[in-house]
C-alpha positions in Angstrom: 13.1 -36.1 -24.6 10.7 -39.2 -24.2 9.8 -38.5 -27.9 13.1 -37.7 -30.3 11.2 -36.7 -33.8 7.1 -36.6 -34.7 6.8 -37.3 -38.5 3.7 -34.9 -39.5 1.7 -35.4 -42.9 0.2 -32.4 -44.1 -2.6 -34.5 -45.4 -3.8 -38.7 -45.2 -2.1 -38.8 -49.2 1.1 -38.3 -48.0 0.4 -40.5 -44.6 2.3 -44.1 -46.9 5.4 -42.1 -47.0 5.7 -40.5 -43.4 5.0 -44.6 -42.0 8.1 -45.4 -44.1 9.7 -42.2 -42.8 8.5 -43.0 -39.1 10.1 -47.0 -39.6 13.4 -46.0 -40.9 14.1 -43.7 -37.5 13.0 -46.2 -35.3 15.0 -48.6 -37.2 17.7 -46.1 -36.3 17.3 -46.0 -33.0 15.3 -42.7 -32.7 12.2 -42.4 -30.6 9.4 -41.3 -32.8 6.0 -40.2 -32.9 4.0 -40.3 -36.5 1.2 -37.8 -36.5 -2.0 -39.3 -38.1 -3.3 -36.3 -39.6 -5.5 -35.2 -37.1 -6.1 -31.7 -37.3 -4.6 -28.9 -39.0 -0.1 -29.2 -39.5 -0.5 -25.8 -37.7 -2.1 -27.8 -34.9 0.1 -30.8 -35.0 3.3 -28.6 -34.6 1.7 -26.7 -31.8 1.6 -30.0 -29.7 4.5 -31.0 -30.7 5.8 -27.8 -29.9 3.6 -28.2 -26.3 5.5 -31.5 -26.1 8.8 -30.1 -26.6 9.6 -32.3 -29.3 12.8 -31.8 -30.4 12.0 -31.9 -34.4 9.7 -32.4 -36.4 9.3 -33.7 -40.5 7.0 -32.1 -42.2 5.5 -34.4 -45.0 3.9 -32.6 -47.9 3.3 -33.7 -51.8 6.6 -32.2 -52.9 8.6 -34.0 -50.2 7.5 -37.1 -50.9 7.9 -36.9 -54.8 11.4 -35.9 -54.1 11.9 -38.9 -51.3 13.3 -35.9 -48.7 11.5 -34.1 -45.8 11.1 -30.5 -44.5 12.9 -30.4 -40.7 11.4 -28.0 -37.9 13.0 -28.2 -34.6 11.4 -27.0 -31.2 11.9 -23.5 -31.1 12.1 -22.4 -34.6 9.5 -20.3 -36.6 9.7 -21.7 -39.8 11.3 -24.9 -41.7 15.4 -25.4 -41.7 15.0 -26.4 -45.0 14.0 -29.8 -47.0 17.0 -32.7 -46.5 17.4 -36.7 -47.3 16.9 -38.7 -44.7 20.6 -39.7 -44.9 21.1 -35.9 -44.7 18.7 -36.0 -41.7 20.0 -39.2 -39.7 23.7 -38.1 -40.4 22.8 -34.8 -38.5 20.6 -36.5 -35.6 23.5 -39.1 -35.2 26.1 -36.4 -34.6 23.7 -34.9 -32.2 23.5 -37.8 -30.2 27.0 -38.7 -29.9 
């Protein structure tokens, strides 16, 4: 996929955090896209989805209080679950190998 992982703030608070988030998997190597906010996160996972983005890190409040995100990958109907970003990069790494 041209784009690996889209980094998705629900709202422009959270949008400090997903940057980071964004830098640390391109750091790694990842091809990523950081959604700006711009429309609804329904919206922003439908084009993603459209895009067939393999996953996608869903930033809200709680996430970034806790320094972890919420993974969906292309396909799925609902959130795998909130993970580190070690947890997350650990996984992605395996993936690519």
């Amino acid at each position: 996929a041209p784009v690996q992982a889209a980094v998705l703030p629900i709202t422009t608070e959270q949008l400090e955090y997903a940057r980071q988030i964004a830098a640390k998997l391109r750091a790694a190597g990842l091809r990523t896209e950081l959604g700006e906010g711009s429309g609804t996160i329904s919206k922003q996972i439908r084009d993603c989805e459209t895009q067939k983005i393999p996953y996608m890190l869903v930033i809200g409040a709680r996430e970034q209080a806790a320094g972890t995100v919420a993974v969906r990958a292309r396909g799925s109907k609902k959130d795998e679950g909130v993970v580190t970003m070690e947890e997350f990069m650990e996984r992605v790494q395996k993936e690519l190998k």
